[in-house]
DRENDO-379325 format. One record per residue: x, y, z of N, C-alpha, C in turn; residue in one letter; residue number from 1. Coordinates in nm, 4 decimals, decimal comma. Atoms other than C-alpha are relative to their C-alpha. Layout:
n.c1:n.c2:n.c3:ca.c1:ca.c2:ca.c3:c.c1:c.c2:c.c3:kevex:fiba
X:Y:Z:X:Y:Z:X:Y:Z:A:NUM
...
//
This chain:
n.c1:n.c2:n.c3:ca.c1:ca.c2:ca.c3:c.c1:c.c2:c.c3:kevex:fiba
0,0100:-0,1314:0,0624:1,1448:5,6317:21,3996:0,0940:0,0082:-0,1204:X:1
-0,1289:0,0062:0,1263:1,3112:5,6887:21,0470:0,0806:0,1459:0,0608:X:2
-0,1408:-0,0851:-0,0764:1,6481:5,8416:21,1138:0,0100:0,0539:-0,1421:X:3
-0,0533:-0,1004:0,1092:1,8798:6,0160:20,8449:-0,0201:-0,0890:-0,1236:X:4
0,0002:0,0711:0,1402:1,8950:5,7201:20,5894:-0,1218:-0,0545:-0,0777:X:5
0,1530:0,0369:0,0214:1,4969:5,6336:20,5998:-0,0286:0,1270:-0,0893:X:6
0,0603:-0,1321:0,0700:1,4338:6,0210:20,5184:0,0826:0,0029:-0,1279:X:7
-0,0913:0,0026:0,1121:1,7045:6,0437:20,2633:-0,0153:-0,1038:-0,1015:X:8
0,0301:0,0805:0,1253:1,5988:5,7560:20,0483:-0,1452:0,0600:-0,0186:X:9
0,0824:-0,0044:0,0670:1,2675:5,8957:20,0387:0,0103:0,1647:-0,0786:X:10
-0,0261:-0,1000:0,0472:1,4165:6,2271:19,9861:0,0532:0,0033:-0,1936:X:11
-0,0320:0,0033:0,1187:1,5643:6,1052:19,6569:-0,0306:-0,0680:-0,0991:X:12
0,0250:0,0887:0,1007:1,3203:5,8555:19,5485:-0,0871:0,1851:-0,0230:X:13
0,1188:-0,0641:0,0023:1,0532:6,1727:19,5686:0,0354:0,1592:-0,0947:X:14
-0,0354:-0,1129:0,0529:1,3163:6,4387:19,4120:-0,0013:-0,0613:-0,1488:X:15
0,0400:0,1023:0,1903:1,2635:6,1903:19,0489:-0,1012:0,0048:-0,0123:X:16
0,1226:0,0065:0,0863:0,9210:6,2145:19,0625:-0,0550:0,0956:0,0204:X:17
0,0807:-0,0921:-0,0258:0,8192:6,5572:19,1391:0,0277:0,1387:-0,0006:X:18
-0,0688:-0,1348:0,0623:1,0624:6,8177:19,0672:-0,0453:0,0288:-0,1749:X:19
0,0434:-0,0659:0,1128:0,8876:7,0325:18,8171:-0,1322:-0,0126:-0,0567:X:20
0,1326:0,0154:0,0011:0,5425:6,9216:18,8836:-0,0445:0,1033:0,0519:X:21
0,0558:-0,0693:-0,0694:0,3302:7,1424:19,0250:-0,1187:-0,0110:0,0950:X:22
0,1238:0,0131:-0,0809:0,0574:7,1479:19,3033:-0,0375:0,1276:0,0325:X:23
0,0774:-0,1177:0,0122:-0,1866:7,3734:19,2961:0,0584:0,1425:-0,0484:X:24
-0,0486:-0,1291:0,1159:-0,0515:7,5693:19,0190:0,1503:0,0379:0,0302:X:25
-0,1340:-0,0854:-0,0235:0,2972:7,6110:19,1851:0,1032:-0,0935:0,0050:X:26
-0,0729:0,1193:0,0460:0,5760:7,4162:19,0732:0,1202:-0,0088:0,1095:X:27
-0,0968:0,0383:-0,0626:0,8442:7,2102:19,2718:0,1353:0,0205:-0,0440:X:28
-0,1224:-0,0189:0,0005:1,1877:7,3184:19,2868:0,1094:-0,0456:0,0324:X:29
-0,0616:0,0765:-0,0609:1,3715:7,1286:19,5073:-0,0631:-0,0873:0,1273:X:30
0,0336:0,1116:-0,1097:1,3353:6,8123:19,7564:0,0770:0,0076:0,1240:X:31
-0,0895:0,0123:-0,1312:1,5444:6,8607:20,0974:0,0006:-0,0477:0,1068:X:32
-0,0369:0,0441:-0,1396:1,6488:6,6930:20,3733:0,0668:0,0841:0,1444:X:33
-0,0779:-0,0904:-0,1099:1,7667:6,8436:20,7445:-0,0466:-0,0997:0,0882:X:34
0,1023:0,0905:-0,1480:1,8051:6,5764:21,0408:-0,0831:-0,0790:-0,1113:X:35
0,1189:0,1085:0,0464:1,5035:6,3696:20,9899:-0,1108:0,0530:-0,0559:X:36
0,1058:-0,1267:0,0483:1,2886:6,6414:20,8181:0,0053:-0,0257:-0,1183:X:37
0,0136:-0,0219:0,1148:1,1964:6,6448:20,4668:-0,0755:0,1645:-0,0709:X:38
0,0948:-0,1545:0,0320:1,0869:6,9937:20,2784:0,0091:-0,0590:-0,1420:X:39
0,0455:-0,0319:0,1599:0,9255:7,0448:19,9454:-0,0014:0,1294:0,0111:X:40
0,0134:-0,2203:0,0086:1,0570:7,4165:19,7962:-0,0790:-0,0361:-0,0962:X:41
0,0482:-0,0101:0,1164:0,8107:7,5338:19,5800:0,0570:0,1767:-0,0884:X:42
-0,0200:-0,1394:0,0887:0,8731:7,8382:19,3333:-0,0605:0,1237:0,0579:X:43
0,0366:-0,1041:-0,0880:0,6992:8,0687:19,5517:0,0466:0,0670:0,1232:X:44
-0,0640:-0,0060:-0,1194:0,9348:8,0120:19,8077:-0,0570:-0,0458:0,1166:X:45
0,0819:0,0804:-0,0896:0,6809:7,8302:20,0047:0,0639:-0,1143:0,0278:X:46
-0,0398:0,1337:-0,0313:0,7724:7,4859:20,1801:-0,0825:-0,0552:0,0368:X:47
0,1173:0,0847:-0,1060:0,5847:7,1795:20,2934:0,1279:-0,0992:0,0503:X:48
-0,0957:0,0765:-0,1161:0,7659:7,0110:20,5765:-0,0602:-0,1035:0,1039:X:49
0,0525:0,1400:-0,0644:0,7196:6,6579:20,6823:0,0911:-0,0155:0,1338:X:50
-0,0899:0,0736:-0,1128:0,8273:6,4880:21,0442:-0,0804:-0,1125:0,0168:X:51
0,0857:0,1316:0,0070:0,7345:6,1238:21,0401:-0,0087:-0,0861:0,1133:X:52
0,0048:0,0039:-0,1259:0,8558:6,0902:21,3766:-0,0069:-0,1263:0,0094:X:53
0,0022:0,1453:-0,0459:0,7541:5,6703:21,5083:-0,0346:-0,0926:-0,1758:X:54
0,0015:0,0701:0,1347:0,5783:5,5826:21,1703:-0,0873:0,0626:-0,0765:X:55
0,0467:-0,0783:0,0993:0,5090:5,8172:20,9345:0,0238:-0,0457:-0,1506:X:56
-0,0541:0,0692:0,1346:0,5137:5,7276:20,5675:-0,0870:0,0961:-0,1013:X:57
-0,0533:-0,1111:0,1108:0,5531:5,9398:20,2606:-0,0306:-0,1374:-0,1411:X:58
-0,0145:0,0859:0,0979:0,4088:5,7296:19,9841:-0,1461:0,0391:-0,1563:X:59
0,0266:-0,0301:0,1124:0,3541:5,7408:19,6080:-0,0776:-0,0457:-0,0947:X:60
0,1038:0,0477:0,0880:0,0220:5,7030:19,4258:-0,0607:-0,1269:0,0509:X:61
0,0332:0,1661:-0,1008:-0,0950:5,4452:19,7025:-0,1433:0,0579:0,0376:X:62
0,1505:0,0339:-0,0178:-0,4601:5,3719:19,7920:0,0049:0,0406:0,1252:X:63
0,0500:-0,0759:-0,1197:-0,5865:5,6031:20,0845:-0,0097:-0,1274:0,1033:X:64
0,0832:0,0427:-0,1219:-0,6421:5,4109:20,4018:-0,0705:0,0567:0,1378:X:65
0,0568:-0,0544:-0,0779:-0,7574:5,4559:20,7576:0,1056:0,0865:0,0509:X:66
-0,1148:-0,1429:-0,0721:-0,4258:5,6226:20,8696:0,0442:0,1040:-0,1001:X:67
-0,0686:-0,0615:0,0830:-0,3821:5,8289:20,5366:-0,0598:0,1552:0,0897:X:68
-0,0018:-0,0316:-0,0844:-0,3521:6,1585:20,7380:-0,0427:0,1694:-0,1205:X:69
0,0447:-0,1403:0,1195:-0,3601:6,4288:20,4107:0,0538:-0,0904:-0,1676:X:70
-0,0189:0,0599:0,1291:-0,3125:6,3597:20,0476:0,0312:0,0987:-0,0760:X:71
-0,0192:-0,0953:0,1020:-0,1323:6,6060:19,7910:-0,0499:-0,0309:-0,1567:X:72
0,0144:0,0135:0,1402:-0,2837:6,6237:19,4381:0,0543:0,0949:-0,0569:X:73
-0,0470:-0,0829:0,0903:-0,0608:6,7207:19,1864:-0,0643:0,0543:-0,1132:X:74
0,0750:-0,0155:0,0713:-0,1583:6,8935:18,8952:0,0128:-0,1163:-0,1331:X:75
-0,0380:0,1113:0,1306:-0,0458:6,6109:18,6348:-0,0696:-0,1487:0,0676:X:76
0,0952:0,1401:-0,0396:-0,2684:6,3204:18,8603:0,0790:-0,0499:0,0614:X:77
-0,0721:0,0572:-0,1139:0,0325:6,2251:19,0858:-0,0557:0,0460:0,1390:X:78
0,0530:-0,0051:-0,0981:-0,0719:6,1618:19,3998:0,0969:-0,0084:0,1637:X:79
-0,0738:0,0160:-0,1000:0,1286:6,2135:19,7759:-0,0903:-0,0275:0,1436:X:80
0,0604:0,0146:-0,1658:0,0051:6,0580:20,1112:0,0785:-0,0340:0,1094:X:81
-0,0660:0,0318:-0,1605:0,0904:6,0813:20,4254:-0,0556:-0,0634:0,0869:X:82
0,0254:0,0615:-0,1083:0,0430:5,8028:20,6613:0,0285:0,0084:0,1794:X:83
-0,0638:-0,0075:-0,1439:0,0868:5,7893:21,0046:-0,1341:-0,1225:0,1398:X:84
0,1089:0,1143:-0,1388:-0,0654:5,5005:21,2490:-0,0086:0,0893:0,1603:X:85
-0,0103:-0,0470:-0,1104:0,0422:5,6887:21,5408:-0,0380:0,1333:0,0365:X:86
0,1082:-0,1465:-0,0367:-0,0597:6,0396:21,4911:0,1120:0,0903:0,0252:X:87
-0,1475:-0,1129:-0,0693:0,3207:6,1724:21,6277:0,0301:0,0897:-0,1025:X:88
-0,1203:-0,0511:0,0980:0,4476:6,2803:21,2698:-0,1144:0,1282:-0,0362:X:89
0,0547:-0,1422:0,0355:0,3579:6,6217:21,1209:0,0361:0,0205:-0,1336:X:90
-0,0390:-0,0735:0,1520:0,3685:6,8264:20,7980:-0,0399:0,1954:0,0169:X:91
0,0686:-0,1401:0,0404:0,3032:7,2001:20,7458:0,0789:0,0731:-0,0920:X:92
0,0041:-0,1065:0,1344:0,3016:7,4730:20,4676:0,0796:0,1042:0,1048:X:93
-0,0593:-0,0836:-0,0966:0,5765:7,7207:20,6136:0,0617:0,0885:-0,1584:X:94
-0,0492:-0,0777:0,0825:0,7232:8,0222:20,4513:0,1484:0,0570:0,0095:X:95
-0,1238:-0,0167:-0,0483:1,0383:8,0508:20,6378:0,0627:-0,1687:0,0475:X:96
-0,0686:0,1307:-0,0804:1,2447:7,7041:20,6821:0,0711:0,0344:0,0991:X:97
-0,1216:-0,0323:-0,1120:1,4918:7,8704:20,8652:-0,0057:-0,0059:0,1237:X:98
0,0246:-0,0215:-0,1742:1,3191:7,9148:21,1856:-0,0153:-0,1675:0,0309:X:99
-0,0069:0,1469:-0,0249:1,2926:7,5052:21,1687:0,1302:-0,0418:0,0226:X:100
-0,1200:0,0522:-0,0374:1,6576:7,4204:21,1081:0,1134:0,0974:0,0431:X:101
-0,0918:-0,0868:-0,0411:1,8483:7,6600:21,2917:0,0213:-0,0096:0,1392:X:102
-0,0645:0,1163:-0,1295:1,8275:7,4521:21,5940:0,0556:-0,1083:-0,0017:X:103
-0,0734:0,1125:0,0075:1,9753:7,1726:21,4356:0,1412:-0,0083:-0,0495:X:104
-0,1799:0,0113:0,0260:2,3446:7,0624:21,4514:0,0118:-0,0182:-0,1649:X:105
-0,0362:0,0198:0,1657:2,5684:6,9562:21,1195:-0,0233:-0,1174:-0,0398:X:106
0,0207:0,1292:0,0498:2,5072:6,7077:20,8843:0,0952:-0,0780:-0,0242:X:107
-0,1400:0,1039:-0,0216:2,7142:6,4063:20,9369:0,0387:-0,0410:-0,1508:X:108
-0,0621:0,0300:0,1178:2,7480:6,3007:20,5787:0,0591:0,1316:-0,0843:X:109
0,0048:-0,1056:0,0855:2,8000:6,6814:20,4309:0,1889:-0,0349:0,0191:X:110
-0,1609:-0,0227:0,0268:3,1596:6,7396:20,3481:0,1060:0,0606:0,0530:X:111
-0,0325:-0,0711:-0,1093:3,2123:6,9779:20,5954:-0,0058:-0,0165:0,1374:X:112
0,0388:0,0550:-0,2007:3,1364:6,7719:20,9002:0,1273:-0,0755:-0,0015:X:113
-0,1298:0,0442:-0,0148:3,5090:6,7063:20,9329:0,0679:-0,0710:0,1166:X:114
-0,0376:0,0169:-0,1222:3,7098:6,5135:21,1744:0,0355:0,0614:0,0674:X:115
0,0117:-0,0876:-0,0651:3,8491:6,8110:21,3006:-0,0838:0,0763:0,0746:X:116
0,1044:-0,1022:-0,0462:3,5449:7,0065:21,3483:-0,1147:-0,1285:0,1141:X:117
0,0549:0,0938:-0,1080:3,4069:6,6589:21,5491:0,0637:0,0297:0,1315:X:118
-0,1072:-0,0145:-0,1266:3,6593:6,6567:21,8002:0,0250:0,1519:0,0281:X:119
0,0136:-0,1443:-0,0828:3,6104:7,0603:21,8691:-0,1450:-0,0230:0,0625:X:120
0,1756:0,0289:-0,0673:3,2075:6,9400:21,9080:0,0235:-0,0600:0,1552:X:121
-0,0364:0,0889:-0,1189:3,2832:6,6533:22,1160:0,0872:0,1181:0,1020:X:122
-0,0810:-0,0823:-0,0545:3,5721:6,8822:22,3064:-0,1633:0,1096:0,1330:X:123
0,1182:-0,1676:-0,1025:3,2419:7,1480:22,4289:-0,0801:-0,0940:0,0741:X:124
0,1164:0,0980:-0,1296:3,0504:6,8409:22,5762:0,0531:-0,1045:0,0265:X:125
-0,0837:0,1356:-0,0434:3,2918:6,6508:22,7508:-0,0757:-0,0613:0,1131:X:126
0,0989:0,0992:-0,1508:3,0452:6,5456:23,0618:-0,1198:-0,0996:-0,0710:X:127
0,0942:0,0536:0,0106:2,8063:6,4025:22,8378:-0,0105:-0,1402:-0,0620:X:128
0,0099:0,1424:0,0218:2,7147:6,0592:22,7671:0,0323:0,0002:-0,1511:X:129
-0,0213:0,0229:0,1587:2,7854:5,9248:22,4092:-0,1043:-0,0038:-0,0691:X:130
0,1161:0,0344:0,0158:2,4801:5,7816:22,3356:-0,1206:0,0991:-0,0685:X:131
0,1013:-0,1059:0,0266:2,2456:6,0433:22,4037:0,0355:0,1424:-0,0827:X:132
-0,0488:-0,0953:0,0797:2,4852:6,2785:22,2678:-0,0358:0,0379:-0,1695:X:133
-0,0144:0,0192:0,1303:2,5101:6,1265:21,9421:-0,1673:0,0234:-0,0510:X:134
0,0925:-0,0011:0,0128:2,1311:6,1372:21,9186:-0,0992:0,1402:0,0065:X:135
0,0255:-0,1221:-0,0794:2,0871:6,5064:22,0840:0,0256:0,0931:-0,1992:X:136
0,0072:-0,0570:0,0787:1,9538:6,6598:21,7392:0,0976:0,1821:-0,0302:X:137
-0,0815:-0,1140:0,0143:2,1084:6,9997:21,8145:0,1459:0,0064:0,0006:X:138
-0,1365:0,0324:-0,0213:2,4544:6,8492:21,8583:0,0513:-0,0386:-0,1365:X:139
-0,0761:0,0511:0,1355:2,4581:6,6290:21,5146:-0,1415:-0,0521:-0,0667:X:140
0,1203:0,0090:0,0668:2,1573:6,6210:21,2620:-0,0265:-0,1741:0,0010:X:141
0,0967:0,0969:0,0719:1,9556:6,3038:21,1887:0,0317:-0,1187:0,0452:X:142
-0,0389:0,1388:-0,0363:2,1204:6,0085:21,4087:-0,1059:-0,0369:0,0954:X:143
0,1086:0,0523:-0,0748:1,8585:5,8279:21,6153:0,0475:-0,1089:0,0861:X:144
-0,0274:0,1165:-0,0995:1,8025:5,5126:21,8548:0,0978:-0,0943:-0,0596:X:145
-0,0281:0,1149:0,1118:1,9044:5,2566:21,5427:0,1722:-0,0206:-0,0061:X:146
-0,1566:-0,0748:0,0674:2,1944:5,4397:21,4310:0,1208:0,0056:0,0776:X:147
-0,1069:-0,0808:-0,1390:2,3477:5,5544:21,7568:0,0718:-0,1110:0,0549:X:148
-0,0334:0,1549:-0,0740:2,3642:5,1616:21,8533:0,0947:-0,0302:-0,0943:X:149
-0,1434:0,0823:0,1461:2,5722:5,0361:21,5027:0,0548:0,0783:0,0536:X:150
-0,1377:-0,0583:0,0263:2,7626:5,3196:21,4949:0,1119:-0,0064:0,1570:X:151
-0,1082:0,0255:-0,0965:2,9155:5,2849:21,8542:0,0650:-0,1470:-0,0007:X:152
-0,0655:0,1627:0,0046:2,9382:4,8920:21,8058:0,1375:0,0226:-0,0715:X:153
-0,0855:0,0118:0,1131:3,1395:4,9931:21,5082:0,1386:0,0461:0,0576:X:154
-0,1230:-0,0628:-0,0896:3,3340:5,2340:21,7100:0,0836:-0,0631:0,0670:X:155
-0,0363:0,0316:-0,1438:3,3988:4,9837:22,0225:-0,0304:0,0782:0,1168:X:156
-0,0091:-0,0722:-0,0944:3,2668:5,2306:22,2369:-0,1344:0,0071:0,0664:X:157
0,0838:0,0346:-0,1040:3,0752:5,1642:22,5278:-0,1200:0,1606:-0,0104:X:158
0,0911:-0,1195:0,0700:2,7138:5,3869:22,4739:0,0041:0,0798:0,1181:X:159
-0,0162:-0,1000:-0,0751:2,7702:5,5617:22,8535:0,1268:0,0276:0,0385:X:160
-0,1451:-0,0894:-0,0291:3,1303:5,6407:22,8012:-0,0365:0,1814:-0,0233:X:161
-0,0029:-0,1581:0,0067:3,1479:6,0283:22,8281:0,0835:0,0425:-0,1345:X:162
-0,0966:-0,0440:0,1644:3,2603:6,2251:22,4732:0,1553:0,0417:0,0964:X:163
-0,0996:-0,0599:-0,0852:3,5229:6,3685:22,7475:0,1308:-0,1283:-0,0141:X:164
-0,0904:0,0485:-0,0169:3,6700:6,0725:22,7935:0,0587:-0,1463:-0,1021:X:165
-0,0312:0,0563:0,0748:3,7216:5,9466:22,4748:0,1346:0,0711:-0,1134:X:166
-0,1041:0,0121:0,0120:4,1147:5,9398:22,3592:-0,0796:0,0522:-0,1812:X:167
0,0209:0,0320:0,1840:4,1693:6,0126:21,9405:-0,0001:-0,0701:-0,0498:X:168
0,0560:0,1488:0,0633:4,1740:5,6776:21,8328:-0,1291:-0,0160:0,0257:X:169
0,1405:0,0277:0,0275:3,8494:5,6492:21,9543:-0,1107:0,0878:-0,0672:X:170
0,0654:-0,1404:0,0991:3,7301:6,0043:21,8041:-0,0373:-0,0217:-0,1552:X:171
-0,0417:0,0930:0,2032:3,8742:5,8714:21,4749:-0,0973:-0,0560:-0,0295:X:172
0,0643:0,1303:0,0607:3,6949:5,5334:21,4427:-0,1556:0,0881:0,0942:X:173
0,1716:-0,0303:-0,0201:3,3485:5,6680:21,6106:-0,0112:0,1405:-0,1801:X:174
0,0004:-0,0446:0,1337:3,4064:5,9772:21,3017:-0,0362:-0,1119:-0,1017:X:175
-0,0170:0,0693:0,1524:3,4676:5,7271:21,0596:-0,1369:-0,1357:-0,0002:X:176
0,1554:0,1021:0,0154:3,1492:5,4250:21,1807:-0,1010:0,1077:-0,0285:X:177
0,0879:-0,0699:0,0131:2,9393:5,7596:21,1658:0,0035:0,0060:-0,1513:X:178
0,0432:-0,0390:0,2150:2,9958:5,8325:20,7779:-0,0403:-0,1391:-0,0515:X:179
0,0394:0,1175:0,0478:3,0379:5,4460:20,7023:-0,1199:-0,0699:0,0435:X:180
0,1521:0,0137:-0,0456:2,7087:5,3517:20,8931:-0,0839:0,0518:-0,0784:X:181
0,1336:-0,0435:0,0867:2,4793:5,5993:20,7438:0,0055:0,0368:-0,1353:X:182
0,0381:0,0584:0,1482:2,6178:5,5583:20,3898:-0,0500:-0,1251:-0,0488:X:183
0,0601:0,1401:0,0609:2,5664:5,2032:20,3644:-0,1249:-0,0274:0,0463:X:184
0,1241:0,0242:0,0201:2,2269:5,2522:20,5479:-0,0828:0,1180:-0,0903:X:185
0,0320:-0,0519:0,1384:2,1454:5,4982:20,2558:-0,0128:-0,0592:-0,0936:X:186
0,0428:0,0673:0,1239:2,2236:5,2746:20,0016:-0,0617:-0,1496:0,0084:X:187
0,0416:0,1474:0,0255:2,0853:4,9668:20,1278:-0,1858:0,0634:0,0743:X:188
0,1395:-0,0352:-0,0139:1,7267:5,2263:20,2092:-0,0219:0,0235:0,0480:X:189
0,0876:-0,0427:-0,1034:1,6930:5,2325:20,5260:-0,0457:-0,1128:0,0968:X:190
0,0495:0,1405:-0,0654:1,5791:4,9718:20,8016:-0,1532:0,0005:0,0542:X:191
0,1230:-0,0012:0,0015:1,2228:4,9194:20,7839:-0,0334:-0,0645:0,1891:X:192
0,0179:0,0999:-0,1228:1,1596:4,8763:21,1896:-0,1604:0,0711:0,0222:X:193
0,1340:-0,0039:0,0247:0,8094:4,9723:21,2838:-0,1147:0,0319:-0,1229:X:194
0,0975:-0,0519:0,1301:0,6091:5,1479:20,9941:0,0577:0,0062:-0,1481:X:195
-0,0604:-0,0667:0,1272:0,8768:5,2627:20,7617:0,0063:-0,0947:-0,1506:X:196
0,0043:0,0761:0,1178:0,8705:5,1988:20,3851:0,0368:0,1471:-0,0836:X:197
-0,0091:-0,0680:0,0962:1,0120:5,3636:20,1138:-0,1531:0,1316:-0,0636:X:198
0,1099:-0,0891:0,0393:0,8405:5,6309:19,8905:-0,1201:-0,1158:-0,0899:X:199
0,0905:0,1019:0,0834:0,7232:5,3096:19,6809:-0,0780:-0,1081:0,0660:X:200
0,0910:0,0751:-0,0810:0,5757:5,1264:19,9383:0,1643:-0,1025:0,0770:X:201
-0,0686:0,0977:0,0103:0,9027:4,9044:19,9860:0,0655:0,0009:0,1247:X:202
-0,0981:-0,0345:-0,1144:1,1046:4,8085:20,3005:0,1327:0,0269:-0,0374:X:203
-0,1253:0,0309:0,0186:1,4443:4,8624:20,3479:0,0791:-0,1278:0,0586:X:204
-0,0595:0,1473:0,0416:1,7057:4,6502:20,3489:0,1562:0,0025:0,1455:X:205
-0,1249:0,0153:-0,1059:1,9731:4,7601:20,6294:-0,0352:-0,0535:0,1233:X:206
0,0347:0,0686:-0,1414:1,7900:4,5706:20,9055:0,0436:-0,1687:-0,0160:X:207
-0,0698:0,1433:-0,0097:1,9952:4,2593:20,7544:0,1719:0,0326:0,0657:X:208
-0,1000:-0,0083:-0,0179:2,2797:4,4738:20,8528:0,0608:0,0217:0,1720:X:209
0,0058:-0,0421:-0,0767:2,1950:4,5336:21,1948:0,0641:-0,0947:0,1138:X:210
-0,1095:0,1378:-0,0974:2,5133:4,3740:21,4586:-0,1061:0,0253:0,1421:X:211
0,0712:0,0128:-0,0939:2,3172:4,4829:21,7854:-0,1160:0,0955:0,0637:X:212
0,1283:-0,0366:-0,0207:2,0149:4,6781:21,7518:-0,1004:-0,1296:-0,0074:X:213
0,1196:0,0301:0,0074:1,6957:4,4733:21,8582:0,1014:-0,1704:-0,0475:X:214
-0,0359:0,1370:0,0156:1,9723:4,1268:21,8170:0,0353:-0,0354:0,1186:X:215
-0,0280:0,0825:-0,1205:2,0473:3,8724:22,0454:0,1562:-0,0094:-0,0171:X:216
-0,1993:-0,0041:-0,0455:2,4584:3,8509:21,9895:0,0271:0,0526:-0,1156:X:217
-0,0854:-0,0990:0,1181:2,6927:4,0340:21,8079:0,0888:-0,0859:-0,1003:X:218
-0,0964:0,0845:0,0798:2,8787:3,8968:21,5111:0,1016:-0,0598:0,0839:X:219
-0,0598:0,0863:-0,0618:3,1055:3,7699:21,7269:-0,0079:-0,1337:0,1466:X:220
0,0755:0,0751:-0,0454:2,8823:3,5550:21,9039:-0,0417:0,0131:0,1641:X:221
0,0366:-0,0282:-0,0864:2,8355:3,7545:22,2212:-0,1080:0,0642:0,0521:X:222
0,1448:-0,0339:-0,0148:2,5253:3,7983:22,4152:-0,0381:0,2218:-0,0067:X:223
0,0302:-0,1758:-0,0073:2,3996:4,1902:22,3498:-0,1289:0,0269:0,1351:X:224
0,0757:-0,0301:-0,1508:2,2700:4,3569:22,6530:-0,0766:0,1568:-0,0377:X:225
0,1021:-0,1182:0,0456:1,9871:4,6692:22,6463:-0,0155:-0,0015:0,1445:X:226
-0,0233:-0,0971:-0,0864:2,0080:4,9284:22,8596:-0,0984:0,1281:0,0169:X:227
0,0340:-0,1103:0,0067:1,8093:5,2552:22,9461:0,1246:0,1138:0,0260:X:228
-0,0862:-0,1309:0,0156:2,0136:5,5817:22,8719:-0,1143:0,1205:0,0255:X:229
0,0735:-0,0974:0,1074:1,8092:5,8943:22,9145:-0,1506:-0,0379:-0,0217:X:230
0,1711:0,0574:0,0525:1,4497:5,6659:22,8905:0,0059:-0,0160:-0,1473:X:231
-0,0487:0,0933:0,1317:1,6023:5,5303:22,5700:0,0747:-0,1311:0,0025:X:232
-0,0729:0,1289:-0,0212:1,7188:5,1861:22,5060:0,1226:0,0023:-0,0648:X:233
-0,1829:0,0373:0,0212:2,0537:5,0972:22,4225:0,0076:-0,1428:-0,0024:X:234
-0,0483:0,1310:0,0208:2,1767:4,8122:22,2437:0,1004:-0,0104:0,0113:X:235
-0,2158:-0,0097:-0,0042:2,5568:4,6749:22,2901:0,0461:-0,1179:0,0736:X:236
-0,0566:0,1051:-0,0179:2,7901:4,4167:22,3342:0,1100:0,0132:0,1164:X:237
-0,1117:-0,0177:-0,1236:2,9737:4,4412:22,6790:0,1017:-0,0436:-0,0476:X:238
-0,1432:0,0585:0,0340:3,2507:4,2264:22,5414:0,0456:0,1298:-0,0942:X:239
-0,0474:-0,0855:0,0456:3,3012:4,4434:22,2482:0,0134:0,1521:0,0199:X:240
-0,0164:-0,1597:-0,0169:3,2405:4,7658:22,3672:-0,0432:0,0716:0,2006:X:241
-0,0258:-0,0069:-0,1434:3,4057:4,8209:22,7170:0,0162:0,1725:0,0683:X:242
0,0345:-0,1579:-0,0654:3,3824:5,1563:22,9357:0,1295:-0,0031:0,0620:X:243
//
């Protein structure tokens, strides 16, 4: 499923080519991201709101196929399709975003998702697993299966330790793999694992970066073990990341 850094590269290849176009007479204003959501504002105050969910794809001036699911024609001959093999992901024309993201937590890269204000989060759900936590959209926008796995490797922290019973050193460094994780899978696109591809058709490139999602040992040459959490898998390196 594209997580925060899949949506976000297509969020900013798609805000270069279409801010100030118009479709069907009503011009684009802004491109936004929330979580794993994408919106198109238009000047009317209207939105169209994508969820791409397993493998949805958001792509630019590409040749219809059998999964192309709708197709936007702009008024200048640019063309937007939405794929989807699986059928999970969605879009709709809404007039209120708000009632969409006002169940979802803060955004981990914003400026305001502070270490402080982590460790009061964490603090309110001390019984709960890490893992699923970190993933639990209403807790912290846009981290997924992919994500949730680096960033604890990064941490050292075992994926069914409890937020409860994690000390400030470990608060710290899980804070700090969360920003450094999903900037560098921002700028390296995104990790193309089932469907995903850029707005240009293109994969990304952070699935060269990946220590134990979907690998057999961790940079340090230990076997990675997968786990169910929750009826989610879990990747992780027992050696490195002990409970």
């Amino acid at each position: 499923m594209p997580e925060l850094p899949e949506v976000e590269t297509i969020r900013r290849e798609l805000a270069k080519e279409i801010i100030g176009k118009k479709l069907a007479g009503v011009e684009v204003v802004k491109v936004r991201r929330r979580a794993k959501i994408l919106i198109i504002d238009f000047a009317n105050g209207e939105s169209l709101v994508f969820h791409l969910k397993l493998t949805g794809q958001l792509l630019l001036n590409a040749k219809p196929n059998k999964y192309t699911r709708a197709i936007f024609n702009f008024d200048d001959g640019t063309t937007l399709l939405f794929n989807d093999v699986r059928k999970f992901g969605w879009w709709k024309r809404v007039k209120d975003v708000s009632l969409i993201e006002k169940e979802l937590g803060p955004e981990p890269l914003d400026k305001d998702f502070t270490l402080s204000k982590f460790k009061e989060m964490l603090g309110r759900r001390g019984k709960a697993r890490i893992k699923p936590l970190l993933m639990d959209q209403r807790f912290i926008a846009g981290i997924g299966n992919i994500y949730s796995d680096e960033i604890l490797f990064k941490a050292g922290i075992h994926p069914l330790a409890r937020a409860g019973d994690l000390n400030s050193a470990a608060v710290a460094k899980l804070f700090s793999a969360i920003k450094e994780i999903l900037k560098k899978a921002v700028e390296k696109r995104g990790s193309s694992i089932e469907q995903y591809l850029d707005l240009y058709g293109r994969k990304g490139d952070y699935v060269a970066y990946h220590h134990v999602y979907q690998q057999k040992k961790c940079p340090s040459g230990h076997q990675i073990e997968k786990i169910k959490i929750g009826g989610r898998s879990a990747y992780f390196c027992p050696r490195c990341q002990k409970i």
